[in-house]
N, C-alpha and C positions, 0 to 999 in steps of 0.2 A: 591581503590574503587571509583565508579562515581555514583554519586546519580543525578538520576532526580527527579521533581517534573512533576505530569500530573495533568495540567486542564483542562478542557474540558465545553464546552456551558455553557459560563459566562451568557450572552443575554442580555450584557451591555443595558440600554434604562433608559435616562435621558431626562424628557421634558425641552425643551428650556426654562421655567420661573424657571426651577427648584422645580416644587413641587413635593415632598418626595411622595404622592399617584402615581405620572406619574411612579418611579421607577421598572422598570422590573430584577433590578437586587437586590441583598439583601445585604444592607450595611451591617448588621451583618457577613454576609458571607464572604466579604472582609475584614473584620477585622478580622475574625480568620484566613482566608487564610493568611495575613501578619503574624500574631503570628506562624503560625502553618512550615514555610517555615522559619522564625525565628528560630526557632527552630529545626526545622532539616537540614538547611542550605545544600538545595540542590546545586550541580554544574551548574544543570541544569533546566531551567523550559521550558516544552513541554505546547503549550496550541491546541489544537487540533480541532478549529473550533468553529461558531457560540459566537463568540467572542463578537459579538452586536444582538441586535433582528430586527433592522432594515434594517444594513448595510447601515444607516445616517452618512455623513464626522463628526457630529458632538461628537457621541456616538463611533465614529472610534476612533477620537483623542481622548475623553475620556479614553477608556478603552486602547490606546494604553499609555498615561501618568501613568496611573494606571498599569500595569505589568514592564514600563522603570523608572519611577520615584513617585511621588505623585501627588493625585488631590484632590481641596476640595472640599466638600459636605456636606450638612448640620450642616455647625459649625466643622468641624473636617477635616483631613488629611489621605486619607488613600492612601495605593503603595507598590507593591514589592519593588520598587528600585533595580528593579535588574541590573543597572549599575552602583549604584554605591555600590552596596556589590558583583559585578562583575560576575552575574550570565549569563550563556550564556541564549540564550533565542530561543526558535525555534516553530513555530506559521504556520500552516496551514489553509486556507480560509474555514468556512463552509457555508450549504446552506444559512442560514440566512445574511451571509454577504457579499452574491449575491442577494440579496432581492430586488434590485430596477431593476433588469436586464430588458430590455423592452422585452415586449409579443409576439413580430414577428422576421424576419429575419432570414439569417442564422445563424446556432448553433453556429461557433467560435466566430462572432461578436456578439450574443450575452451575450457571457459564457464572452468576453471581456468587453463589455460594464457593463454587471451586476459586475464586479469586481474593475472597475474603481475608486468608491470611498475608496475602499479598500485600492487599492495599491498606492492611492495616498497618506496614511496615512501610511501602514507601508511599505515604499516604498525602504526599507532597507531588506526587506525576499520576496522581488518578485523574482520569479525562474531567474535562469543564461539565462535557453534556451529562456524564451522573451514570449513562444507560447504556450505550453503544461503544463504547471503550474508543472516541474519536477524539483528539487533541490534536492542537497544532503549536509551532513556537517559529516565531520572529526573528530571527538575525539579522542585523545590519551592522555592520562598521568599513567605516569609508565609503568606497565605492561599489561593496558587496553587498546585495541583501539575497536573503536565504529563507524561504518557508518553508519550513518542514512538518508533514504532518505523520503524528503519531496514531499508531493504528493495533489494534489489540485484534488479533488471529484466530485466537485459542479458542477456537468453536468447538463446544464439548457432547458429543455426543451426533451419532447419525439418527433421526427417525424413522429410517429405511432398514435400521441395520438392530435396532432397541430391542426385537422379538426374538434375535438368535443366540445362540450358546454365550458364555462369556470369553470364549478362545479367538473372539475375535477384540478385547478391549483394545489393543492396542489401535487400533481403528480409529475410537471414541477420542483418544486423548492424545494422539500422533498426527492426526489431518487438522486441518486448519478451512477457515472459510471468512471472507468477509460479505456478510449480508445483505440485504438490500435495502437496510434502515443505515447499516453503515456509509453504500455509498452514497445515499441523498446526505447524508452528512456533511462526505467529504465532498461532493457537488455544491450543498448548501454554504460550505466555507468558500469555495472556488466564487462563486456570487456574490457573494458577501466582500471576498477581495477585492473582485473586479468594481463593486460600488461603491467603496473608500469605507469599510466599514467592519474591517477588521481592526482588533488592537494589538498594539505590542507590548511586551513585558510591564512598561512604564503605564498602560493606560490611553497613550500618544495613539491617534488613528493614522492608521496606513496608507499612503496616498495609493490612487487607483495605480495611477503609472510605476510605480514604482513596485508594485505587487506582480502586475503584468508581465514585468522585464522579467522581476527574482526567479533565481532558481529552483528548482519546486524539488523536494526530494521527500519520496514514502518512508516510514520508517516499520515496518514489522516484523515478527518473526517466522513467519512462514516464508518459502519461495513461490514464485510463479512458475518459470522454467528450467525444469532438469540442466543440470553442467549436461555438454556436447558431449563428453568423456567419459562421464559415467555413467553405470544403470539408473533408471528409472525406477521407483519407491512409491508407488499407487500409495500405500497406506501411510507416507508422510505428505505427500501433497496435498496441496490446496482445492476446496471442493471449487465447479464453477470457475478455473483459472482464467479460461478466454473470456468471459464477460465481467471476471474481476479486471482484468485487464481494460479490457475497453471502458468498462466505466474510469477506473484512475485517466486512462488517454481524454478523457475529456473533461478531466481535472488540470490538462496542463503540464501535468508532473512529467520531469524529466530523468529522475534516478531512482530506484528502489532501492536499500537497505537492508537487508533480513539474514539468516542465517538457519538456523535450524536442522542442516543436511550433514555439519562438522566437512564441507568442504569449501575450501574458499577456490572461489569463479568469479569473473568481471565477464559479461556477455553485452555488445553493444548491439543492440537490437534497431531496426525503423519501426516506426509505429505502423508503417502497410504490412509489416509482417503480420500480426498477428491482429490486423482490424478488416471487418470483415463485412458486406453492403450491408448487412442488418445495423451494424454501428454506425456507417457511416451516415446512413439515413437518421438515425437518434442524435447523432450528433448536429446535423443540418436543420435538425427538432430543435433541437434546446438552442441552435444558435438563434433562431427566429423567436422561441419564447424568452429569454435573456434581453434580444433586444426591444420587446414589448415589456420588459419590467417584469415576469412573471419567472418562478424559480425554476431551476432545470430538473430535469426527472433523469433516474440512472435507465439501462439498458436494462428490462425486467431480465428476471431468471425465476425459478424456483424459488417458493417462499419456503421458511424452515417449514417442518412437520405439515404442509399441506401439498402435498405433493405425492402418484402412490410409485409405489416400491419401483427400483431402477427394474428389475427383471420385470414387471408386468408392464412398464412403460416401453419396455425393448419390444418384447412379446407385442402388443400392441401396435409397434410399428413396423414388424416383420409381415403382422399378418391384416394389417386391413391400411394404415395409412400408405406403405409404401403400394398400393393398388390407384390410390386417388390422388397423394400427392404431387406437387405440380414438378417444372425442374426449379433448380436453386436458384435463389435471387444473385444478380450479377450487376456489374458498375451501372450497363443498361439503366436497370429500374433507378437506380441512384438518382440518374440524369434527370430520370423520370420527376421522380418523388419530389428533386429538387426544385425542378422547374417550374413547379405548382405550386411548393411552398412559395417561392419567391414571386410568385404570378399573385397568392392571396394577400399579400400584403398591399398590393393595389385593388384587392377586390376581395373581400373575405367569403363573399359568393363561392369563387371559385374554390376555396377551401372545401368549405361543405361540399358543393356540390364534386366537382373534378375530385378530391381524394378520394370521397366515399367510391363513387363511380370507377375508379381507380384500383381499390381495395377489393372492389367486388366481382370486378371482370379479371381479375389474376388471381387465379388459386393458391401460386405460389411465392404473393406480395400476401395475398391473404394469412396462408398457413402460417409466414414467419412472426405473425403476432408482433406488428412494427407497432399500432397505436393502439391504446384504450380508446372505444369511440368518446368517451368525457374529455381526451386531453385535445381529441380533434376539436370536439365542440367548445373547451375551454378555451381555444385558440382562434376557434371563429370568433367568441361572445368578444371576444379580447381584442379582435382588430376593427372587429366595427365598432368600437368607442372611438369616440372624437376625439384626433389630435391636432397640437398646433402646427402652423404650417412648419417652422426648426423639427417639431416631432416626424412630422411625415418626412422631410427631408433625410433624415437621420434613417428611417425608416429603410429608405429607396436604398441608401444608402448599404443598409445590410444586405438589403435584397440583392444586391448587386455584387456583393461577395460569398455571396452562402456557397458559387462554388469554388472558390479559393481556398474557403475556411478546409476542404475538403484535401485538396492537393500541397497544401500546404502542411498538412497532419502529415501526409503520407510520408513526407521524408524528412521528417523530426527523429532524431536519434533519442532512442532510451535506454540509461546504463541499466542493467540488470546486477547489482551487489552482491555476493553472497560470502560471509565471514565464514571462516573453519572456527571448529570449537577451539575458542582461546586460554583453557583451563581446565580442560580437562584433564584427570591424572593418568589416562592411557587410550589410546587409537589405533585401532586398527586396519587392515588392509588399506582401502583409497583415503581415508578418514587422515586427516592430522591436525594440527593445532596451528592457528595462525592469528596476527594483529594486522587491523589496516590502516593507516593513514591516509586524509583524501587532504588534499590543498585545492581552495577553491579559491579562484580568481577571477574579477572582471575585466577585461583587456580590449581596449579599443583595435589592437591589432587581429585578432581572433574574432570581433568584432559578436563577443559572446561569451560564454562563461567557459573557461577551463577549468576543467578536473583531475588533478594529477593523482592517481591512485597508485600509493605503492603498499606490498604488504610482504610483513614480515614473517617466514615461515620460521616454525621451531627445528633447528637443528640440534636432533642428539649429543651427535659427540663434541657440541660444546655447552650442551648444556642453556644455551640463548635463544635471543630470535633474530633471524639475521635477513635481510633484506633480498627478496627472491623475485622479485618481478614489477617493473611501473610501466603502467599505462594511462596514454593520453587522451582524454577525450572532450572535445569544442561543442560546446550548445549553442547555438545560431541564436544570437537575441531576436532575429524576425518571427516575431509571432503574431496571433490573431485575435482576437477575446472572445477567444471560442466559448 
């Protein structure tokens, strides 16, 4: 078994004289989080964002001594220690601790500049890639292995939204987004798995099968979708959630992470909820360029800052596209789409000729801007090269599953996580404070990975955290290398 622990939006904030009133975070709270992780001695502790309220160097090192060792605070010692009771530790940026980012420029330097005092403080969990705020970390022991990839949210600033008063910042630095460099990222890692060519901690390369089986878990601080119970928070959410989502569904990934809402939710979701024929065709895309050797591509969306304003794109669709556009793509076209792809790999002819012909006699395969015509033509050039006859074999072989890879997504469970703030010094109405524990297991009887999630909500009147709800949920090891 592999137990984590999840925290989520501490909102560290210690004023500089040290008076106990400056406190944004709630010393009693860190004192039972040490008890409470004492006591269930996770392997693991995830802290999932907004880690400070200010994103101050000063409340950075704080709260960063306090989750790696101890700090003192009024007359007392409080810390996980989690190196030296040798807890791994894995910690994503949220918006609060991008909070100083400056007000103008463009979005990368920004999104960099607001993160600077961050990563000069835990400058040990800043991403491999340098630029897209994308990491991943390797778990194995025994029979468990565990991918987790870490993902930085904190998209700072709307382009759409740059030109209006400042009554809207909360906007700028409350929404969240992953881009579309982040998710060829996390695509580009999913590829890299699948061809034995990730490492682990050690340096050690990651067998293909063994990447395949593991359990894939997102780790960020934004959510994807709203608790059932609660309102809805336009101005905290995720820009682009459905095609964030669908790009992660064809990363594999089986649990999301995050917190940011101060409400803790477990939502088991199927991946046909929320995927939809435009994905599913992307995805029956990249299963056929994957298996020709060539990288997979996310589901486009909107690029940052070249895209015009959401009002004139609405206006535009009220008044001339909804006159011409077709009806909506349906499993239909899927069938369609797919049985071409899988017809070109016996005949790359047919690619060129039957998509394009395909693309051009449907307004409404056309409008949904399924392919760049380069990625068509990259996929022609790429099956009329000579393979060996094991290559073609192998080949047919996909072909022959491209529509499985589809049916078999559909009824893939995906947990939806979301932590309450674990430290905060006060909460109100639906808001409260919570810890979670997940024990993860591989079990030949569940014939798949269980996830026992229990989390501990803070009760008042004792002053603790006390255990308020576990649930169960089984990952089917059958899967595809989608």
């Amino acid at each position: 078994m592999i137990r984590i622990a999840h925290l989520s939006d501490i909102h560290f904030y210690e004023s500089s004289d040290g008076a106990a009133s400056r406190y944004r975070h709630s010393l009693d709270c860190l004192r039972e989080i040490e008890k409470l992780l004492n006591s269930e001695s996770p392997d693991f502790v995830v802290v999932t964002g907004d880690i400070t309220n200010i994103g101050d160097t000063l409340n950075l090192e704080r709260a960063y001594q306090w989750i790696h060792d101890k700090i003192y605070s009024s007359g007392e010692y409080y810390g996980l220690e989690c190196v030296a009771k040798n807890r791994g530790v894995m910690i994503v940026p949220g918006n609060h601790d991008a909070f100083n980012a400056p007000k103008s420029g463009a979005d990368l330097k920004r999104w960099q500049s607001g993160l600077t005092n961050y990563y000069s403080v835990f400058h040990a969990h800043k991403p491999d890639d340098g630029k897209y705020g994308v990491n991943y970390r390797w778990i194995s022991r025994g029979n468990e292995q565990i991918f987790a990839c870490l993902l930085d949210s904190c998209y700072l600033g709307d382009p759409e939204t740059d030109h209006l008063t400042t009554t809207i910042t909360i906007d700028k630095i409350g929404k969240g987004k992953i881009s579309k460099k982040q998710s060829e990222q996390i695509l580009s890692l999913y590829d890299s798995g699948l061809r034995g060519e990730l490492q682990d901690d050690l340096g050690n390369m990651i067998p293909s099968g063994q990447f395949l089986a593991s359990i894939k878990l997102i780790v960020m601080h934004h959510y994807l979708f709203e608790p059932s119970d609660s309102r809805a928070e336009p101005l905290l959410q995720l820009n682009d959630k459905k095609a964030a989502f669908q790009n992660i569904a064809m990363s594999d990934f089986d649990v999301l992470l995050c917190g940011h809402k101060h409400i803790a939710d477990v939502q088991l979701l199927s991946y046909s909820d929320k995927f939809d024929p435009r994905a599913k065709i992307r995805l029956a895309f990249n299963y056929v360029r994957r298996s020709l050797g060539m990288r997979s591509l996310p589901l486009s969306y909107d690029e940052d800052g070249n895209i015009p304003a959401k009002l004139f794109r609405l206006l535009l669709g009220v008044l001339v596209l909804s006159k011409t556009k077709g009806a909506p793509l349906t499993d239909k076209h899927v069938e369609e789409i797919i049985a071409i792809l899988a017809r070109s790999i016996e005949s790359p002819s047919i690619l060129k000729d039957e998509l394009f012909k395909y693309l051009n006699s449907r307004s409404e395969v056309r409008q949904a801007g399924l392919f760049d015509k380069q990625e068509i033509l990259d996929l022609y050039s790429r099956i009329k090269k000579s393979f060996s006859p094991q290559q073609r074999k192998n080949l047919n072989f996909a072909a022959n599953k491209l529509g499985s890879v589809i049916s078999h997504l559909s009824g893939r469970p995906f947990a939806h996580i979301m932590s309450a703030s674990s430290a905060k010094v006060s909460e109100v109405g639906t808001r409260h404070r919570a810890v979670s524990m997940y024990d993860i297991t591989n079990t030949p009887s569940d014939n798949g990975y269980r996830l026992i999630s229990r989390r501990f909500s803070w009760d008042e009147s004792t002053n603790s955290f006390v255990k308020a709800l576990q649930q169960d949920i089984v990952f089917p090891h059958a899967r595809v290398a989608m």
